[in-house]
C-alpha positions as CSV (number, residue, x, y, z in Angstrom):
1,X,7.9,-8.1,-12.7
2,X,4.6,-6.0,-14.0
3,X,1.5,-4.8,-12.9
4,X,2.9,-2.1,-10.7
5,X,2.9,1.7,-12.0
6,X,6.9,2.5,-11.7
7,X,9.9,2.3,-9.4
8,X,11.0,3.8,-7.2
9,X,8.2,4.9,-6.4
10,X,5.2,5.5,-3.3
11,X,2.4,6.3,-5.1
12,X,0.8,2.4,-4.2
13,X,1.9,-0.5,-2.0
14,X,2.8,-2.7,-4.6
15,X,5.1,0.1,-5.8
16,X,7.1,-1.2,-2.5
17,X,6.6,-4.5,-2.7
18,X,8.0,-4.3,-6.4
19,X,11.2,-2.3,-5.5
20,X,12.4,-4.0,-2.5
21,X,11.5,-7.7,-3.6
22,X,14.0,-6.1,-6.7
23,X,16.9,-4.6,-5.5
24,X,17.4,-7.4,-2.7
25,X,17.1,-9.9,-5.2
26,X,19.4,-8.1,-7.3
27,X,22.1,-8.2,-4.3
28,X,21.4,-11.9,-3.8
29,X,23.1,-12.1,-7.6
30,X,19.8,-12.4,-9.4
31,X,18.9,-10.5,-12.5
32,X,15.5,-8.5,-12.0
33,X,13.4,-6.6,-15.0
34,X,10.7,-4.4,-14.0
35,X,7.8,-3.3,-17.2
36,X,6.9,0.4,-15.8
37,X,4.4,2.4,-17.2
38,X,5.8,4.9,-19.4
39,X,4.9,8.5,-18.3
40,X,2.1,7.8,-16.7
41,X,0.8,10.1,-13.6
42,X,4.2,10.4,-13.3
43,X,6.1,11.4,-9.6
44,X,9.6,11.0,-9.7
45,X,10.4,14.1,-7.2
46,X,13.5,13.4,-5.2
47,X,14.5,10.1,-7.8
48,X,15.8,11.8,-10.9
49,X,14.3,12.2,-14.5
50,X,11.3,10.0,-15.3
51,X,11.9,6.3,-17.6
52,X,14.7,5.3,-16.1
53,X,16.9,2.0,-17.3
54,X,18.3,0.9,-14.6
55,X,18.0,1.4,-10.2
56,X,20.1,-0.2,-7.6
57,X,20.7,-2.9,-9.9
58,X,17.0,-3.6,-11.3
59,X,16.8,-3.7,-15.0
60,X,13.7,-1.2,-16.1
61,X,11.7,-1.4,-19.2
62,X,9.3,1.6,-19.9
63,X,6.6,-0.1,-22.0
64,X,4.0,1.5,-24.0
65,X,1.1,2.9,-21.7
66,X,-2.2,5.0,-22.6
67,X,-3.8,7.3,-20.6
68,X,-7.0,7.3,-18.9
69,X,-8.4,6.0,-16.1
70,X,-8.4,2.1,-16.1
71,X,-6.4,2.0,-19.7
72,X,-3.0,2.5,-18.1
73,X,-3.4,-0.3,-16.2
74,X,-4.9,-2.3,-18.8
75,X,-2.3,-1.5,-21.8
76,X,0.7,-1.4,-19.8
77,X,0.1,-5.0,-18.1
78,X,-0.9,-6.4,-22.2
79,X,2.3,-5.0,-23.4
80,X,4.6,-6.0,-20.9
81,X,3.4,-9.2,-20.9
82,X,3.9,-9.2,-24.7
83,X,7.8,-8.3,-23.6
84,X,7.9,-11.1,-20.7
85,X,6.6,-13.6,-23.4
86,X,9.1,-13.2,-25.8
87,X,12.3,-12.4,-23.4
88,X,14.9,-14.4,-21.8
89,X,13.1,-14.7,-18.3
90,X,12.8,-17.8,-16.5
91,X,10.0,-16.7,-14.3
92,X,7.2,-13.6,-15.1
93,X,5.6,-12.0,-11.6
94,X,2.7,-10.6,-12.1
95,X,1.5,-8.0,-8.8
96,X,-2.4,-6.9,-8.3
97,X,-5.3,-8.8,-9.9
98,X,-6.3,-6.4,-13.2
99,X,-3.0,-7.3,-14.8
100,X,-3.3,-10.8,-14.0
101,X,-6.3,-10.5,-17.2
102,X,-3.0,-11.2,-19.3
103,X,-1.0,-13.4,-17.6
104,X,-1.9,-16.0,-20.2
105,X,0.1,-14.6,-22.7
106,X,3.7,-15.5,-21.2
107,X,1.9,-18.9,-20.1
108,X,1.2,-19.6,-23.7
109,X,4.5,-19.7,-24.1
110,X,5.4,-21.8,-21.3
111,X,6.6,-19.2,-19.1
112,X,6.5,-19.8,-14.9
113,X,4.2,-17.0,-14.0
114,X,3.5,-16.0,-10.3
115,X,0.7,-13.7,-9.2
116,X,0.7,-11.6,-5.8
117,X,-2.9,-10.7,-5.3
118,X,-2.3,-7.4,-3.0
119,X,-5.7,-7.1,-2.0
120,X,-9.3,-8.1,-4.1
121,X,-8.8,-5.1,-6.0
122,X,-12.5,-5.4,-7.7
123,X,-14.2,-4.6,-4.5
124,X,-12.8,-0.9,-4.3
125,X,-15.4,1.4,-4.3
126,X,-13.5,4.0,-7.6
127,X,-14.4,1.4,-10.1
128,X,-17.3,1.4,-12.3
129,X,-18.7,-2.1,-12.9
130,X,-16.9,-2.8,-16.2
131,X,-13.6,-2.3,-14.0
132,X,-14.8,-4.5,-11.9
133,X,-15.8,-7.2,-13.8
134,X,-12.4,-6.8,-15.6
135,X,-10.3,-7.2,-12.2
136,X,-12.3,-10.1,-12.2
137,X,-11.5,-11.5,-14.9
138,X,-8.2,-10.9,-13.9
139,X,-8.2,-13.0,-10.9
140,X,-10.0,-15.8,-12.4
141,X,-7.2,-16.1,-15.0
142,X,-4.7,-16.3,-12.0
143,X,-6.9,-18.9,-10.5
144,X,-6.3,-20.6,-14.0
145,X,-3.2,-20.1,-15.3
146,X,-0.3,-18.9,-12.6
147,X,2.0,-21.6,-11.5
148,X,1.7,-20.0,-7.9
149,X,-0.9,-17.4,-6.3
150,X,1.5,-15.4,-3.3
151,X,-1.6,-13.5,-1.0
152,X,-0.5,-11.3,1.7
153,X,-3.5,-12.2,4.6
154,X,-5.0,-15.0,6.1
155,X,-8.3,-13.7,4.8
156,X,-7.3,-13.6,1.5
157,X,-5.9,-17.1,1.7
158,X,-9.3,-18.4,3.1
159,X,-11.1,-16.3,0.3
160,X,-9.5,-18.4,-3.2
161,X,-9.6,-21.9,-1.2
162,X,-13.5,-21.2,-0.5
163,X,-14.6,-19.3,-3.8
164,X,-12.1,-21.3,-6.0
165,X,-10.7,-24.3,-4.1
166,X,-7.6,-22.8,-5.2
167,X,-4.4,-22.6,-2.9
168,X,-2.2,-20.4,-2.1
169,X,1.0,-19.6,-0.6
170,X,1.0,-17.0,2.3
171,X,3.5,-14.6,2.2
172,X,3.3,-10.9,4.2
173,X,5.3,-7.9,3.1
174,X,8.0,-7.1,4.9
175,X,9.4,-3.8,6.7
176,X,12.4,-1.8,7.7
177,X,13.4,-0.4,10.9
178,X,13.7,3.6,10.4
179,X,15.0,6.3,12.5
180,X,13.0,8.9,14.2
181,X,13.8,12.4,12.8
182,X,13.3,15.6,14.0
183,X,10.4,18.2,12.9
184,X,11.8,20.4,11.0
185,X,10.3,20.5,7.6
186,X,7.0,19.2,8.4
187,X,6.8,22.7,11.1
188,X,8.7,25.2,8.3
189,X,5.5,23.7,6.0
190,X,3.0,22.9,7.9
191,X,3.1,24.1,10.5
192,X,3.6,20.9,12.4
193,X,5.2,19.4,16.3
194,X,5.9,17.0,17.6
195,X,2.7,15.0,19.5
196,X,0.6,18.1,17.7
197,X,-1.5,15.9,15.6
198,X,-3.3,12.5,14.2
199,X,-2.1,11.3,10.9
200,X,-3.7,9.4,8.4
201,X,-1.7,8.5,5.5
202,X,-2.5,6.8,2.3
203,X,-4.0,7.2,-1.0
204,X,-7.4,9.7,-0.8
205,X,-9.9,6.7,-2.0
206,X,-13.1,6.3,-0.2
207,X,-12.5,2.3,1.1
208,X,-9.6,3.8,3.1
209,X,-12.4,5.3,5.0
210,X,-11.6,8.8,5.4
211,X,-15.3,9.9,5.8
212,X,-15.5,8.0,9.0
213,X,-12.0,9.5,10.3
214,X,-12.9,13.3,9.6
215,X,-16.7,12.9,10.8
216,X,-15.6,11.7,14.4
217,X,-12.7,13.6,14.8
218,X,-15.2,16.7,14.0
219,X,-16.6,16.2,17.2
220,X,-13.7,15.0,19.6
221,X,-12.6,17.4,22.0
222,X,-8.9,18.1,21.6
223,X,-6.2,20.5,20.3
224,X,-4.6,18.3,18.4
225,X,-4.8,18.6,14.6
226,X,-5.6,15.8,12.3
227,X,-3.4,15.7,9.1
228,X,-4.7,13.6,5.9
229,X,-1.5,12.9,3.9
230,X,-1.7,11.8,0.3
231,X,-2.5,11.8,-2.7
232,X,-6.1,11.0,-4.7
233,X,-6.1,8.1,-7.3
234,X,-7.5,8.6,-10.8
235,X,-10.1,11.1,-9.6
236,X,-10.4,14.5,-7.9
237,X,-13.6,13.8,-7.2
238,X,-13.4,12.2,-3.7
239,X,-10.4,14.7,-2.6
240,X,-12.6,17.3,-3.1
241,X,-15.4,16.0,-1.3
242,X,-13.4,15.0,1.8
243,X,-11.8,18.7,1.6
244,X,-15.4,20.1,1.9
245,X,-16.5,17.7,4.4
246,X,-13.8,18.9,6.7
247,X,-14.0,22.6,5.6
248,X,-15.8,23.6,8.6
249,X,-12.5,22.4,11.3
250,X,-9.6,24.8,11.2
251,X,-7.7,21.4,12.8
252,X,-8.0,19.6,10.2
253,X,-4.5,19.8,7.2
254,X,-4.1,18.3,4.3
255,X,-0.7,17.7,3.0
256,X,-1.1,16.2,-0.3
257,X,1.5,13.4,-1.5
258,X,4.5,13.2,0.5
259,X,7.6,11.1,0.4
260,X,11.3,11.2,1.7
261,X,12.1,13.3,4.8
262,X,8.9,15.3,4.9
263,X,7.2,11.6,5.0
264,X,9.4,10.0,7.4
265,X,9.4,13.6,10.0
266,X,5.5,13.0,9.9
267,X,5.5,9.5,11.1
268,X,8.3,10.2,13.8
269,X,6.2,13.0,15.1
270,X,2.9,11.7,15.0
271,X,0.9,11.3,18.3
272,X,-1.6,8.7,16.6
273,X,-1.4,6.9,13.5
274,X,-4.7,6.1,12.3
275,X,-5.8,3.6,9.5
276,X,-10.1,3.5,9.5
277,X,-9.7,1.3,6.4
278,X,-12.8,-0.8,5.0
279,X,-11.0,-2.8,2.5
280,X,-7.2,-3.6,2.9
281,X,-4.5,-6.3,1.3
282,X,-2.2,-5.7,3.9
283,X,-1.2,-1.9,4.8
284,X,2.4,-1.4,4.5
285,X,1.6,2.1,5.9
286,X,0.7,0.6,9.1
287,X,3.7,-1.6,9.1
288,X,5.7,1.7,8.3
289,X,3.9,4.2,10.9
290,X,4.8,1.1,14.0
291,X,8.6,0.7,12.6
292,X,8.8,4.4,13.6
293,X,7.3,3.8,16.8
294,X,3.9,4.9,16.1
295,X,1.0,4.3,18.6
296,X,-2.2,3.2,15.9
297,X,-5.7,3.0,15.6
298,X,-7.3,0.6,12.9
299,X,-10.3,-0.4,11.7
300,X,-10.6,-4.2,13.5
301,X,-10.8,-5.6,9.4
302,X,-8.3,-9.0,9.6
303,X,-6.3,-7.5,7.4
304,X,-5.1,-4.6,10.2
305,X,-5.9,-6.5,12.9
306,X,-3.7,-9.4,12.2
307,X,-0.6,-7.0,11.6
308,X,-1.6,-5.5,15.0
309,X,-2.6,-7.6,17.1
310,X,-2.5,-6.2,20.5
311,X,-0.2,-3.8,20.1
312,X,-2.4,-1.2,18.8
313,X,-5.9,-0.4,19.7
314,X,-9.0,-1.1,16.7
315,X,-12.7,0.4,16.6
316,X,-15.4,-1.4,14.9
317,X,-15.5,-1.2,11.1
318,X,-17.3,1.7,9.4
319,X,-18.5,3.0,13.5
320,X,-18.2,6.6,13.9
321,X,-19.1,6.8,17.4
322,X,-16.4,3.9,18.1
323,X,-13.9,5.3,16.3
324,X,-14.7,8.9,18.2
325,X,-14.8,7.0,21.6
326,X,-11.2,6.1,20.8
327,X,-9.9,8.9,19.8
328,X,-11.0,10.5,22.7
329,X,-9.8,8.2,24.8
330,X,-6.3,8.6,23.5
331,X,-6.2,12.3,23.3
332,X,-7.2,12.1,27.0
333,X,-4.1,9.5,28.2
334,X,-1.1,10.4,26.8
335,X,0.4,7.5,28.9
336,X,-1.7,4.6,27.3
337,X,-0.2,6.4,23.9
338,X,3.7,6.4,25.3
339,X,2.8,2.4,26.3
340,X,2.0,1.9,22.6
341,X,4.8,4.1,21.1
342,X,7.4,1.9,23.4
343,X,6.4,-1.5,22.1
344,X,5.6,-0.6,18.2
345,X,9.0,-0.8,16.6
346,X,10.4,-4.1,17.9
347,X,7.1,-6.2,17.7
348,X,6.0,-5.0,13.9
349,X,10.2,-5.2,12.8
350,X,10.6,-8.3,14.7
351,X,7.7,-10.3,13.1
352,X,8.0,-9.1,9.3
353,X,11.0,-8.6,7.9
354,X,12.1,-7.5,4.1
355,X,15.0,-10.4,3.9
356,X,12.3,-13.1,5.0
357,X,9.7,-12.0,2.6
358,X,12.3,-11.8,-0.5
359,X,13.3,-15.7,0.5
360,X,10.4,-17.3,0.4
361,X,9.1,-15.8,-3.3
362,X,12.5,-16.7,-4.8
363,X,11.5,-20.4,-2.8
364,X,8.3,-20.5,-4.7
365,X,10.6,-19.5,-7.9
366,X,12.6,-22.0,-7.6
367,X,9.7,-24.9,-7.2
């Protein structure tokens, strides 16, 4: 497997998807290489030292990776695929469309090469238009080349049989069932209760629609705190901007990037999830904040709104008033919250599932 930065690791969903596709594999008696980046925005805190060889069972393979935004991505997927071309593997999965540019390489010689597309990565708003055109690129070699194109949405699914006449093999992510925990490091440093406050959590990019989420909370009336957990990608640019944007609301925390117990005592404790999202593949945040029990609010994209369905409540794309009108409205009936919370865990664990997810891609594998 390449593409994906390292694991284990959150600092992306494919990060994951790459790690638990892995190690269950891995118990099902299969042998799994991963090509990480080598030292690379590297955040291994609470994992151990940085390249490492081998977890739960997954072979990894630090390859050579250069800095800068847009090169790590691009040399780490060329060289890996250099690796995957020449090694013993029977089949090379590439994940995200950039480093599908070089999925050629192994095809050349006549490697099986799958592609997850995790979202139409050359529609995020970070890239310049040479980035762009490059991610591309990327997916019009997959549309070319890979054996098998794996898309986690219906959307997506409709998008490469209309654009491309290409098709594709539908396969969601998966999640585990987690237990609630108790707020005890998220109040020691933050500050934190349980019930106290929103959450949004997820990279600090504008697509995931942040500016929507702190305008309208600005003007709801509640004492409730909103807490923005995460960390930014490539740039400090749009962090900053958010952070003076909210500046003015003494309710409003951010976090920075969080994992481990601090992570999973904010999503037990939260009140409201809330993902205002313009652009999604599909959010295994949301997936993560309803196996905890999480009452959410989502943007009413089909990327969210198919995960949800009518277990969660959505606001119009990119509508500040509609996403204030619900906010409000939740803040002001706890018990429409406590309905949601009650129902979260079973319907999002029941309906995708880790073990399902892992048999149909070795299914594809094996065609």
């Amino acid at each position: 497997m390449l593409g994906h930065k390292r694991i284990p690791s959150r600092e992306g969903g494919v990060e994951i998807v790459v790690k638990e596709l892995g190690t269950r594999m891995v118990r099902l008696g299969h042998q799994v290489t991963c090509f990480d980046r080598r030292d690379h925005h590297v955040n291994r805190k609470g994992y151990g030292r940085c390249n490492l060889h081998e977890y739960k069972g997954v072979r990894i393979r630090p390859v050579p990776t250069v800095s800068g935004k847009g090169l790590a991505a691009v040399s780490s997927s060329f060289f890996a695929s250099i690796f995957a071309a020449f090694g013993r593997f029977d089949v090379v999965h590439f994940h995200a469309e950039g480093p599908c540019a070089m999925l050629w390489i192994p095809r050349l010689l006549g490697k099986r090469c799958i592609a997850t597309v995790h979202g139409l990565d050359w529609k995020r708003q970070k890239w310049g238009s040479f980035a762009r055109n490059y991610i591309r690129f990327g997916e019009k070699i997959a549309v070319k080349y890979a054996d098998e194109i794996i898309v986690l949405s219906r959307g997506a699914k409709e998008y490469f049989l209309r654009e491309y006449g290409r098709e594709t093999v539908l396969i969601p992510n998966g999640v585990n069932r987690h237990r609630k925990l108790e707020a005890e490091q998220i109040d020691r440093l933050f500050g934190l209760k349980k019930d106290e406050y929103i959450l949004f959590l997820g990279r600090i990019v504008p697509e995931k629609g942040l500016r929507y989420l702190i305008e309208a909370f600005s003007t709801v009336h509640t004492e409730k705190k909103l807490v923005i957990a995460g960390g930014s990608s490539d740039s400090q640019a749009f962090m900053k901007e958010m952070q003076r944007l909210a500046g003015g609301d003494s309710r409003i925390r951010f976090t920075g990037f969080v994992q481990g117990r601090v992570l999973a005592e904010l999503f037990s404790n939260a009140y409201v999830y809330c993902l205002p999202s313009d652009l999604e593949g599909m959010p295994l945040s949301l997936l993560e904040a309803m196996s905890y029990g999480c009452c959410c609010l989502t943007s009413d994209i089909p990327e969210c709104a198919d995960v949800v369905e009518d277990r969660a409540l959505t606001f119009k794309k990119g509508s500040v008033d509609d996403l204030r009108e619900k906010l409000q409205f939740l803040c002001d009936h706890p018990d429409v919250v406590e309905q949601y919370k009650s129902e979260a865990a079973d319907y999002i664990c029941g309906r995708f599932d880790w073990d399902t997810t892992v048999e149909k891609t070795l299914e594809i594998y094996r065609r």
